[in-house]
PDB file as gemmi writes it, atoms N, CA and C in Angstrom:
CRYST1    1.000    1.000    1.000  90.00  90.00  90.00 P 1                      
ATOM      1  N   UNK A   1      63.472  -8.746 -19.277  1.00  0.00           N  
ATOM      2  CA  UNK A   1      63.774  -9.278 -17.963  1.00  0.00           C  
ATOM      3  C   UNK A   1      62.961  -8.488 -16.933  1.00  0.00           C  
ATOM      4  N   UNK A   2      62.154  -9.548 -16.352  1.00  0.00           N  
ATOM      5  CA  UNK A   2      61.920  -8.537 -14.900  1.00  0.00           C  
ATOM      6  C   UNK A   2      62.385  -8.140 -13.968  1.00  0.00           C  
ATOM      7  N   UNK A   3      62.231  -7.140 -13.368  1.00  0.00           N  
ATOM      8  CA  UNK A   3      62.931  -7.189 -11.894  1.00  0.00           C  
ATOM      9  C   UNK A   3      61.818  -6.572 -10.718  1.00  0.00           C  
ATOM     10  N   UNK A   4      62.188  -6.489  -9.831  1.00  0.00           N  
ATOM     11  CA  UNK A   4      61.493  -6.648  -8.840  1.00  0.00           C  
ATOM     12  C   UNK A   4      62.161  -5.477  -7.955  1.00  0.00           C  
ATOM     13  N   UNK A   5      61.614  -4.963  -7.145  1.00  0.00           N  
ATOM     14  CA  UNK A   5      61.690  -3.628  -6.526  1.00  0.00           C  
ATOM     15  C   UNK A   5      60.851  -3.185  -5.392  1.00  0.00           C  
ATOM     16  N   UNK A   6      61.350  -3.236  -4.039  1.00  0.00           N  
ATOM     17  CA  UNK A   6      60.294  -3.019  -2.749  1.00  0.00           C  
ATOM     18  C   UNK A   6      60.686  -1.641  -1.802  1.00  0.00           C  
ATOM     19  N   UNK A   7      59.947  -1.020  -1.937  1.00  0.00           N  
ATOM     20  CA  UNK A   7      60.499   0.259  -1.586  1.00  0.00           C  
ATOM     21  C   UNK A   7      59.227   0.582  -0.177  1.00  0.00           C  
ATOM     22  N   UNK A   8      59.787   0.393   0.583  1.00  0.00           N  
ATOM     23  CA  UNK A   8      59.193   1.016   1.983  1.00  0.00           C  
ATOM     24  C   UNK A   8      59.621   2.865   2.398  1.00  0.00           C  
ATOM     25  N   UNK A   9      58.325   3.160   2.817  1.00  0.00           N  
ATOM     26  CA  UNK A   9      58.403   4.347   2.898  1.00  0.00           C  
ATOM     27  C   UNK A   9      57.527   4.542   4.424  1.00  0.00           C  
ATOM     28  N   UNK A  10      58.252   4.502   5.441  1.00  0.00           N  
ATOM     29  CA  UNK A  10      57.662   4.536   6.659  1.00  0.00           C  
ATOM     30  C   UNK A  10      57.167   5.597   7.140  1.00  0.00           C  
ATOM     31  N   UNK A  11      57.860   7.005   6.735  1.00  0.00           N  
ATOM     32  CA  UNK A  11      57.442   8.365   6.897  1.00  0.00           C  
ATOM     33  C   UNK A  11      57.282   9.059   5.975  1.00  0.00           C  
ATOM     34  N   UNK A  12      56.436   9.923   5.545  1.00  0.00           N  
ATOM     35  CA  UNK A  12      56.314  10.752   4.609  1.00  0.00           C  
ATOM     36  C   UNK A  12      56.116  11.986   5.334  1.00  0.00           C  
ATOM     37  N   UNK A  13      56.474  13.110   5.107  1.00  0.00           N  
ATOM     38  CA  UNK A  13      55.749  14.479   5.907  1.00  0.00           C  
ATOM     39  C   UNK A  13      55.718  15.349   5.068  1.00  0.00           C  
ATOM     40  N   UNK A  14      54.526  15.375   5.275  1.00  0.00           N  
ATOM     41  CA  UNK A  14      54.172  17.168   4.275  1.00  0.00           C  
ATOM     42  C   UNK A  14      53.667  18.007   5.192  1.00  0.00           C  
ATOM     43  N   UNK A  15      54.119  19.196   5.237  1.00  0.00           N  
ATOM     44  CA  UNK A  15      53.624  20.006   5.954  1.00  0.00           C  
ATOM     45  C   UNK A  15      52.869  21.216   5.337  1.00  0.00           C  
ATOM     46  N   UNK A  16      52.216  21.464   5.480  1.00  0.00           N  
ATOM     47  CA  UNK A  16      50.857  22.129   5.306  1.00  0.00           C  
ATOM     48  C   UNK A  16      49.326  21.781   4.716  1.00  0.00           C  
ATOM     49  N   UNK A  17      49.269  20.674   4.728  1.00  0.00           N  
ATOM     50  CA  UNK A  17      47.626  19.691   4.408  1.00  0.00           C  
ATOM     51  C   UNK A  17      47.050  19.540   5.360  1.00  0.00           C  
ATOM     52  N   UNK A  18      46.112  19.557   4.980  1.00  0.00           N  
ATOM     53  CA  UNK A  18      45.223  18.738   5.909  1.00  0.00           C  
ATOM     54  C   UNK A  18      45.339  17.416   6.237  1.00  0.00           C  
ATOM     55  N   UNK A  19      45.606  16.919   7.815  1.00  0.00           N  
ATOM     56  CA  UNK A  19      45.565  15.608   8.068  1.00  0.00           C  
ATOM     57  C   UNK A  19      44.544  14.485   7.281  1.00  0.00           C  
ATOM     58  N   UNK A  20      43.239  15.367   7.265  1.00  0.00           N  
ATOM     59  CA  UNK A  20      41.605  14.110   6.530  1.00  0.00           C  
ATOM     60  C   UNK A  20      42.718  14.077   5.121  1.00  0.00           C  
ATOM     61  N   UNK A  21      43.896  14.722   4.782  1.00  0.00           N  
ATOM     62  CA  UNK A  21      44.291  14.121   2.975  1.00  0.00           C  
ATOM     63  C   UNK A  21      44.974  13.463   2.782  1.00  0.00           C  
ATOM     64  N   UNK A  22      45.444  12.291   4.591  1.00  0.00           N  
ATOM     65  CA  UNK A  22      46.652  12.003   4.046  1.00  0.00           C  
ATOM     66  C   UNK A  22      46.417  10.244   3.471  1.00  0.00           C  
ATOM     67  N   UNK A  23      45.552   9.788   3.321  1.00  0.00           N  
ATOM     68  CA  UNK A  23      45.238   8.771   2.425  1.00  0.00           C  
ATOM     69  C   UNK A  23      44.866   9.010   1.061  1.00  0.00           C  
ATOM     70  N   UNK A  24      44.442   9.675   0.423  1.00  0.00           N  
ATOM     71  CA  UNK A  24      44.453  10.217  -0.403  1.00  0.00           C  
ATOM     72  C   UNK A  24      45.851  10.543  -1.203  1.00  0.00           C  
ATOM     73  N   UNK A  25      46.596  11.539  -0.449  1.00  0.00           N  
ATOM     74  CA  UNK A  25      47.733  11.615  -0.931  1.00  0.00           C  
ATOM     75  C   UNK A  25      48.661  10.030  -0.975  1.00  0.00           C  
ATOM     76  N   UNK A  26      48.584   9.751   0.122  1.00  0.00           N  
ATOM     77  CA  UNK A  26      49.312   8.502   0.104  1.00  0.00           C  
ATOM     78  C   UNK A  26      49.332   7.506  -0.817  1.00  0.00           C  
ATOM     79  N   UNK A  27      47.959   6.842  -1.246  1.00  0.00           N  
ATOM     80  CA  UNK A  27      47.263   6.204  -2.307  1.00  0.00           C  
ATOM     81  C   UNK A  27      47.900   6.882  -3.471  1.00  0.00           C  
ATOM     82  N   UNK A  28      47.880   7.962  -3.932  1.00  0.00           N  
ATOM     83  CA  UNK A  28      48.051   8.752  -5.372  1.00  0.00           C  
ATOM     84  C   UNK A  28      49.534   8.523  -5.179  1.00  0.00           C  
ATOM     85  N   UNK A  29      50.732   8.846  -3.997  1.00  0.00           N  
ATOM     86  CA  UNK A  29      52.003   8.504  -3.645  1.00  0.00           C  
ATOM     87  C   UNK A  29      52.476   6.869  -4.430  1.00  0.00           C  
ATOM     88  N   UNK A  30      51.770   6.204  -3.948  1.00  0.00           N  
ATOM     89  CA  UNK A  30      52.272   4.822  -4.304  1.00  0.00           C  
ATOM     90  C   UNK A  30      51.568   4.425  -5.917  1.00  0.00           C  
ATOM     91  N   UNK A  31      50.522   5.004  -6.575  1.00  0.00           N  
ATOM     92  CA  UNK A  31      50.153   4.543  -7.206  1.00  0.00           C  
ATOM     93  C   UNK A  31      51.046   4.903  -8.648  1.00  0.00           C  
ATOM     94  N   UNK A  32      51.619   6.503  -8.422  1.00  0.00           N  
ATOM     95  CA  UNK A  32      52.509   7.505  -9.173  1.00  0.00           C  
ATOM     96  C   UNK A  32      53.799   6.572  -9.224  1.00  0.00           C  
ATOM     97  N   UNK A  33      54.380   6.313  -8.133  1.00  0.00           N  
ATOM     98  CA  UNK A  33      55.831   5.732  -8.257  1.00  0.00           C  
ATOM     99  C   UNK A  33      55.583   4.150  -8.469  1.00  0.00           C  
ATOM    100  N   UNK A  34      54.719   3.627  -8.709  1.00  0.00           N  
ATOM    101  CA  UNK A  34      54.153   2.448  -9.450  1.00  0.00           C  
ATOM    102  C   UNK A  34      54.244   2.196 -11.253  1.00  0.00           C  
ATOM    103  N   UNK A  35      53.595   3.546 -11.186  1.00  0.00           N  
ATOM    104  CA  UNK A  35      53.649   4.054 -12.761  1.00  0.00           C  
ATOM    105  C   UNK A  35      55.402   4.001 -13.491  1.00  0.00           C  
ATOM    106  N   UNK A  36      55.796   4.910 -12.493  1.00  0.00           N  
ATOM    107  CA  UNK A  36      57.143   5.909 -12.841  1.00  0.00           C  
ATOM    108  C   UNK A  36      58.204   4.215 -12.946  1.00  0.00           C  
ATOM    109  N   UNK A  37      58.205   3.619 -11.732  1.00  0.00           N  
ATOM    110  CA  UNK A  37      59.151   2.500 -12.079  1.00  0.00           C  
ATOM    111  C   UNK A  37      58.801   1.498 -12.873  1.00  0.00           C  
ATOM    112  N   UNK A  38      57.516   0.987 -13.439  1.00  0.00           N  
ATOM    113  CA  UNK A  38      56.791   0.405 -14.129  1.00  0.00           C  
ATOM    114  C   UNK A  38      57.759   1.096 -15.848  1.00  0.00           C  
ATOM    115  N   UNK A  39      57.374   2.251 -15.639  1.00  0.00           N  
ATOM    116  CA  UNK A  39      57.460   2.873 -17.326  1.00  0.00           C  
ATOM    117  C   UNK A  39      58.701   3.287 -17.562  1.00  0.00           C  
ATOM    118  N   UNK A  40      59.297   3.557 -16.443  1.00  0.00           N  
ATOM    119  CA  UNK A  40      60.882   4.435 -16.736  1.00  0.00           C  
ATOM    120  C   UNK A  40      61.901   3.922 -16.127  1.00  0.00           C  
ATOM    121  N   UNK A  41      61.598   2.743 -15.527  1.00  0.00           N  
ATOM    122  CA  UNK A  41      62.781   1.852 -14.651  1.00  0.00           C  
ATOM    123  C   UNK A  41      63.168   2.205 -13.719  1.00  0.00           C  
ATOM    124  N   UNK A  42      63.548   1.273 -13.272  1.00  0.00           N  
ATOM    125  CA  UNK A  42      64.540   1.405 -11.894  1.00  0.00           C  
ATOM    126  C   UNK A  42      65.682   2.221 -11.957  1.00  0.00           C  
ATOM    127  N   UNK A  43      66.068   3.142 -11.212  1.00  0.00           N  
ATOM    128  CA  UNK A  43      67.034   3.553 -11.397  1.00  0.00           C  
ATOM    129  C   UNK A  43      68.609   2.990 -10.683  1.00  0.00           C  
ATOM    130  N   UNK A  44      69.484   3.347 -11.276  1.00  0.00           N  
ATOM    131  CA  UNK A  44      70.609   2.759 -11.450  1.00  0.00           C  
ATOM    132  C   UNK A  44      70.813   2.196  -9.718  1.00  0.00           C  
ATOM    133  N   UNK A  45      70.765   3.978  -9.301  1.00  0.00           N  
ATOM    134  CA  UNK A  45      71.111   3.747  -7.659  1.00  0.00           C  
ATOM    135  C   UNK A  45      70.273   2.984  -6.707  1.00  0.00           C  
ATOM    136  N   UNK A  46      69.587   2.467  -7.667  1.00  0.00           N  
ATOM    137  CA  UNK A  46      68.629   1.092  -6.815  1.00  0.00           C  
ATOM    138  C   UNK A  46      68.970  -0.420  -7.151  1.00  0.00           C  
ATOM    139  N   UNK A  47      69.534  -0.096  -8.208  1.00  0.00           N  
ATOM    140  CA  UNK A  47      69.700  -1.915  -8.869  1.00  0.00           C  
ATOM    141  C   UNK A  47      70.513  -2.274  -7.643  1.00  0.00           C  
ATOM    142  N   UNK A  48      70.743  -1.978  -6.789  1.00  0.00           N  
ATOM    143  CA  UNK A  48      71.654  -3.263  -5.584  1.00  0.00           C  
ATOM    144  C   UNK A  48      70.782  -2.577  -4.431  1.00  0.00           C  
ATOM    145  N   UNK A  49      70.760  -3.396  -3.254  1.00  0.00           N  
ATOM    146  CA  UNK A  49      70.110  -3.258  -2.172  1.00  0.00           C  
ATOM    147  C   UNK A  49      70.833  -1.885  -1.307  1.00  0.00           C  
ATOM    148  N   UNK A  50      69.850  -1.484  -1.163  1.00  0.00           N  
ATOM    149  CA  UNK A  50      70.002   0.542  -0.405  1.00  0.00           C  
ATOM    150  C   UNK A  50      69.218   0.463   0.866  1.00  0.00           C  
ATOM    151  N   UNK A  51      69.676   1.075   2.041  1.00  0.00           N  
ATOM    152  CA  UNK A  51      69.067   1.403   2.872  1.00  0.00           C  
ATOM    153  C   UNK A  51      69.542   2.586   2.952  1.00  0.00           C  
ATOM    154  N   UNK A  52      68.316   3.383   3.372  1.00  0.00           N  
ATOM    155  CA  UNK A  52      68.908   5.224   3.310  1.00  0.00           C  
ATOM    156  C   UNK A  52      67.700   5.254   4.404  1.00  0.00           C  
ATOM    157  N   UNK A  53      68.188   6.090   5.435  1.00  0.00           N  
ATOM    158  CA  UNK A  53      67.433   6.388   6.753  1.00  0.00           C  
ATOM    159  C   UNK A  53      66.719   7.555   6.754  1.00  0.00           C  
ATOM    160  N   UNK A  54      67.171   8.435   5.361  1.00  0.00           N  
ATOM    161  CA  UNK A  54      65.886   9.549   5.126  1.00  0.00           C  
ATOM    162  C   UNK A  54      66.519  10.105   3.720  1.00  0.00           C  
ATOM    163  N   UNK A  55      65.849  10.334   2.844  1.00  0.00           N  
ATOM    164  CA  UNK A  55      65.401  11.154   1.293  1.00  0.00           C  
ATOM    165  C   UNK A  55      64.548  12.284   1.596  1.00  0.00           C  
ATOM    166  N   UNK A  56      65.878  13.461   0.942  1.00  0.00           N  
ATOM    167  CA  UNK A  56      65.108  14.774   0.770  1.00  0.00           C  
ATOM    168  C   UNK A  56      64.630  14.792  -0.785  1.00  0.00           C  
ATOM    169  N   UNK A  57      63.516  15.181  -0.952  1.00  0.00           N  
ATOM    170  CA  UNK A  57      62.883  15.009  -2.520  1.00  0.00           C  
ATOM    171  C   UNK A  57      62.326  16.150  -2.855  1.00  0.00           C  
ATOM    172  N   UNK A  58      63.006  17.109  -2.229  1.00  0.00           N  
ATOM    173  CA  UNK A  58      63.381  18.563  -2.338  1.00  0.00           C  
ATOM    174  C   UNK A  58      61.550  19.258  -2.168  1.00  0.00           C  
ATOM    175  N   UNK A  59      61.248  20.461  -2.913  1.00  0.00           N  
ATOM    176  CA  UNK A  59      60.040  20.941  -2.215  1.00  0.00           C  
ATOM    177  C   UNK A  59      59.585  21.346  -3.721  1.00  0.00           C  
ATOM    178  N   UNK A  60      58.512  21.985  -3.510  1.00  0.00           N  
ATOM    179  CA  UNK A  60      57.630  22.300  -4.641  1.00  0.00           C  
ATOM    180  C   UNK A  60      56.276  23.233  -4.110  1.00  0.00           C  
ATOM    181  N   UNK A  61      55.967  23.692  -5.258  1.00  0.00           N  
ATOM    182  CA  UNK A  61      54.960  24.568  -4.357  1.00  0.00           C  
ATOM    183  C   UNK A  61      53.599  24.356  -5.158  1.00  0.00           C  
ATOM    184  N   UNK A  62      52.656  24.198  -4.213  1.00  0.00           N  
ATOM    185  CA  UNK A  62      51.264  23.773  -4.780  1.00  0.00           C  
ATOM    186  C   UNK A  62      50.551  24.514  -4.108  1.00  0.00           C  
ATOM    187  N   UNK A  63      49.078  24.191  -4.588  1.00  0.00           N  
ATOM    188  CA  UNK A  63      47.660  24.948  -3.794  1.00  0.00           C  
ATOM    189  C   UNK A  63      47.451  23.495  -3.110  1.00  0.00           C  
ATOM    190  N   UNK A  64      47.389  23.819  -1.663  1.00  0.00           N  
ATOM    191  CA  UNK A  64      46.904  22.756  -0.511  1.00  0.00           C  
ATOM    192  C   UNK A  64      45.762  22.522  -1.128  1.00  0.00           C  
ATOM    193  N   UNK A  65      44.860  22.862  -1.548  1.00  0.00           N  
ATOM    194  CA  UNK A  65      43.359  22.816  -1.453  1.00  0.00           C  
ATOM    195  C   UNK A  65      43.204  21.480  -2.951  1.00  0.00           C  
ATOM    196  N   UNK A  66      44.771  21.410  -3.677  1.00  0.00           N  
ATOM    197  CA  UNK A  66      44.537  20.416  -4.872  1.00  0.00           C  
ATOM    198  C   UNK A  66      43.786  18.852  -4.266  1.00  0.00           C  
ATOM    199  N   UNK A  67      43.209  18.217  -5.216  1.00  0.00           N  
ATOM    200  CA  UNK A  67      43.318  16.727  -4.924  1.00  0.00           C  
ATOM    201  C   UNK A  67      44.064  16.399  -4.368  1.00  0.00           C  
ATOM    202  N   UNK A  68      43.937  15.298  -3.426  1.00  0.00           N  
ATOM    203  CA  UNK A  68      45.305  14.357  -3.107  1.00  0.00           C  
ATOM    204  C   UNK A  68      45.679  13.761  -3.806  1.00  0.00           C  
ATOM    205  N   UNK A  69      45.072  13.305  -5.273  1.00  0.00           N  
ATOM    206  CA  UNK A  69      46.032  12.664  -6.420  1.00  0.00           C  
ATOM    207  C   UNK A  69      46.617  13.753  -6.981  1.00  0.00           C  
ATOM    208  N   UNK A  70      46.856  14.919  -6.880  1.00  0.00           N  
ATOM    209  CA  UNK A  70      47.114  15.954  -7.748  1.00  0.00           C  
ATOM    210  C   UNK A  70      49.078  16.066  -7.354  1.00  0.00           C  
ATOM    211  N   UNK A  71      48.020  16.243  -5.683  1.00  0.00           N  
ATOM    212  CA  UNK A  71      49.244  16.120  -4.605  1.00  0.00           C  
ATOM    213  C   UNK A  71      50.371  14.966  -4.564  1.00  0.00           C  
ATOM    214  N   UNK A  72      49.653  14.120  -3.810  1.00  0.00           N  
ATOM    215  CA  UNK A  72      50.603  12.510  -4.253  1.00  0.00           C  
ATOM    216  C   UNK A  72      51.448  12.150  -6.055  1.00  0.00           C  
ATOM    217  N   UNK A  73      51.043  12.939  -7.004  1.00  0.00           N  
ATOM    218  CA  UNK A  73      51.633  12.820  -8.118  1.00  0.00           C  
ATOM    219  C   UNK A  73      52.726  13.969  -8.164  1.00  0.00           C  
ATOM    220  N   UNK A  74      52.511  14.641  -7.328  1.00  0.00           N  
ATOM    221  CA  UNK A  74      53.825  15.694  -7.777  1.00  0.00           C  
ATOM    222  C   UNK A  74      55.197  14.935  -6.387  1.00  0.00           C  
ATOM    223  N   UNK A  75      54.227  14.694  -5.449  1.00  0.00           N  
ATOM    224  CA  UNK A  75      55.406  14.079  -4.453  1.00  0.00           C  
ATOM    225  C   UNK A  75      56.182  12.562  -4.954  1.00  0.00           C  
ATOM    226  N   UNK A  76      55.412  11.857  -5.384  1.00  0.00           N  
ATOM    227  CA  UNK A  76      55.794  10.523  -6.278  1.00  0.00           C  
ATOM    228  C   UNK A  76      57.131  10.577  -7.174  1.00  0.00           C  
ATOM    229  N   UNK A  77      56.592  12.127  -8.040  1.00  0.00           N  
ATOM    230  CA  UNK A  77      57.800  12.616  -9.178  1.00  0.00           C  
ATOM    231  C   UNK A  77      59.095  13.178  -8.579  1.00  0.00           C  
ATOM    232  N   UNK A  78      58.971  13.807  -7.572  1.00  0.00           N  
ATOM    233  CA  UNK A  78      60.082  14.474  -6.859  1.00  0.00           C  
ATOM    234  C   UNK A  78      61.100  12.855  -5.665  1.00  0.00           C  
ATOM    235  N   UNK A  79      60.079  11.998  -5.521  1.00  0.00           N  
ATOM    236  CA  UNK A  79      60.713  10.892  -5.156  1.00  0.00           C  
ATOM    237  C   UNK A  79      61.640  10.267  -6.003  1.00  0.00           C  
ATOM    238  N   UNK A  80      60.692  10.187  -7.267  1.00  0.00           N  
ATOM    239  CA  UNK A  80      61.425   9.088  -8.288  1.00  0.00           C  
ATOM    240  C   UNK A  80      62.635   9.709  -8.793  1.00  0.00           C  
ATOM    241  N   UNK A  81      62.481  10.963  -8.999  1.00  0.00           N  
ATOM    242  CA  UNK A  81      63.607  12.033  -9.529  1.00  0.00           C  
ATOM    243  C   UNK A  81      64.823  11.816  -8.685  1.00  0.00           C  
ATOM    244  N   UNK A  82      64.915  12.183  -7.135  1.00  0.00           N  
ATOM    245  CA  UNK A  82      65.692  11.903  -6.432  1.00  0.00           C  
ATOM    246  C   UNK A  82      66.450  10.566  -6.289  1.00  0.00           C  
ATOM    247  N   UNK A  83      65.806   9.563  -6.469  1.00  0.00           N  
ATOM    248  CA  UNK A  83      66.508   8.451  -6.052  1.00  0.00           C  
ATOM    249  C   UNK A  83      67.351   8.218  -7.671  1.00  0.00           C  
ATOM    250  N   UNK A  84      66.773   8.974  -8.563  1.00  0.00           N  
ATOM    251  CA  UNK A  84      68.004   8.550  -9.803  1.00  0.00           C  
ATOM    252  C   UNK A  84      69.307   9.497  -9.702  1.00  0.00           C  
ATOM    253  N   UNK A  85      69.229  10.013  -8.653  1.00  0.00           N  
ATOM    254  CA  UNK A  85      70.367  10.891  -8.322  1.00  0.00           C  
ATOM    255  C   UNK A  85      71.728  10.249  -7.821  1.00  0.00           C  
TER     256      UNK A  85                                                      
END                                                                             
C-alpha cells in the first residue's frame, strides 16, 4: 500500500554555517528524509494529520567546514528520529 506524506518545513536554523551552505544543506535535508521515509516508513506519529509549530531534533556536533550533504544528512536523521518519538 502506498501512502503519501507532505511535510513542510518553513524554518530550519542552524547556527554556525555559513549562509553560501544553506542550499546545499537544504537539498541534502530533503533528499535524506526522502530516503529515510521512502525505506523506513512513516512513522506512527505521522499516520494522521499533525501540525506542530516547532520540532527540536536535538543537536549534534560536526566540523562546519563538512559538505552540505554531509551536513543536511545528519540533520535529516535527527529529524526523522524525532518525529518517531
Amino acid at each position: 500500500m502506498d501512502q503519501n506524506i507532505e511535510l513542510h518545513i518553513e524554518e530550519l536554523v542552524l547556527h554556525g554555517f555559513s549562509p553560501h551552505q544553506r542550499y546545499d544543506i537544504a537539498g541534502a535535508v530533503e533528499a535524506e528524509l526522502t530516503r529515510l521515509f521512502t525505506e523506513q516508513g512513516i512513522p506512527a506519529s505521522l499516520k494522521s494529520a499533525v501540525n506542530a509549530p516547532s520540532l527540536n531534533a536535538g543537536t549534534f556536533n560536526m566540523n562546519k567546514e563538512n559538505a552540505g550533504k554531509t551536513i543536511g544528512n545528519k540533520v535529516a536523521g535527527s529529524v526523522y528520529k524525532s518525529l518517531g518519538k
